[in-house]
N, C-alpha and C positions, 0 to 999 in steps of 0.2 A: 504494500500500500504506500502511494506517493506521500511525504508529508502533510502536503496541503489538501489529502483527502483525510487524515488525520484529524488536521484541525477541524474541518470542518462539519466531522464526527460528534469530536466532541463539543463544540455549540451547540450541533442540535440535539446532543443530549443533555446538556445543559439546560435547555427551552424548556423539554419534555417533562425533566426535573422539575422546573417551575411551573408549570400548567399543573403536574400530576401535586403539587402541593398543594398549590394555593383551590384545589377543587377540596381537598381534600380537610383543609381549614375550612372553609366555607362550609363541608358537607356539619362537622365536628359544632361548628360555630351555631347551624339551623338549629340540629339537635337539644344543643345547650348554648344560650347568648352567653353565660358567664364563666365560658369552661378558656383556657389557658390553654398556651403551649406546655407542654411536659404533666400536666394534671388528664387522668384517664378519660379516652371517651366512652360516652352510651353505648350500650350495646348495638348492634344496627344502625348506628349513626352514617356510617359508608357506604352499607348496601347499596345508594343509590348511586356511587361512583362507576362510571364506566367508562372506558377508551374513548366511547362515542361524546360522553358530556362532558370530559373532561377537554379533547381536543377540539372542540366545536366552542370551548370558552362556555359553554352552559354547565355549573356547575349546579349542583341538587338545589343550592340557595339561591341561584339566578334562574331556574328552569321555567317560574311563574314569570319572571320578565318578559317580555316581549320588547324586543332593543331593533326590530323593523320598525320601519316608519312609512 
């Protein structure tokens, strides 16, 4: 593998990184408003996390959004 298909590996898993958390806060955050990073989540608080919501930027707390216009 060239180097600069190297890099540009890991950017985009760096992205993915970020999508797949911040869906995954949000999922945590619906669940419970007053829950923390490092303090436990609810049980099924995730289930609703999936490949699909997560990379489409619709996260379980944003799914009732509607961001058409």
């Amino acid at each position: 593998m060239q180097k600069k298909d190297r890099l540009a590996a890991g950017y985009t898993l760096e992205k993915y990184e970020r999508i797949y958390r911040q869906a995954f806060y949000d999922a945590a955050k619906k669940a419970d408003p007053n829950w923390k990073i490092g303090k436990p989540i609810k049980a099924g608080a995730l289930d609703d996390v999936t490949r699909e919501t997560a990379e489409t930027g619709k996260s379980p707390a944003q799914a009732t959004l509607d961001t058409k216009i």
